[in-house]
Phi, psi and omega in degrees: 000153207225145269162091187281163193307321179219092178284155174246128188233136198292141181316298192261029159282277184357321231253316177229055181303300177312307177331289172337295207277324168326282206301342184276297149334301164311336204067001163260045207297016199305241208297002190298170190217153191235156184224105192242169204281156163314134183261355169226175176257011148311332180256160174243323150226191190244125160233120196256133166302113145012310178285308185313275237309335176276014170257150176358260161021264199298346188287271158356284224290181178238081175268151183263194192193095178255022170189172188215149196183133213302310186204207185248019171255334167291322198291322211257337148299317180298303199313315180295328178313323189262330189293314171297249166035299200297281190313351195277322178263348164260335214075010204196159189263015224262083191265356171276350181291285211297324190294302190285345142338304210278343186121128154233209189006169225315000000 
């Protein structure tokens, strides 16, 4: 698991942000939500409960994790947010160009 460089945090993250990224880090994820570039190209991101990271699966992959966000009503706000971002500084939806442009991970 991979950390993007200028993680992105849900309004109602903020608040316990080191916590979030701890308890996530830790295996201890409860209610949080994660946000990674799309595993397809049909998406532009993936928002995953906290918890899947601890399955079998998901432990194997190299997710990178560019945002953390309280619950899945944060999660699907951070996600336009970051989506909005994209077209505002590309014109375009393109958001693994733009996240992995800018620098990523730890």
């Amino acid at each position: 698991m991979r950390w993007y460089e200028k993680l992105y945090v849900g309004e109602q993250a903020k608040k316990h942000r080191y916590e979030t990224i701890q308890a996530v880090r830790n295996g201890r994820p409860m209610g949080f939500y994660v946000l990674t570039p799309a595993a397809g190209d049909r998406n532009l991101l993936d928002i995953y409960p906290a918890l899947t990271l601890k399955l079998p699966y998901y432990e194997k992959q190299d997710l990178l994790i560019v945002g953390i966000a309280a619950d899945f009503e944060d999660a699907s706000m951070l996600a336009g947010r970051i989506i909005c971002e994209v077209y505002k500084k590309t014109g375009g939806y393109d958001v693994n160009s733009f996240l992995f442009g800018k620098g990523c991970c730890e």
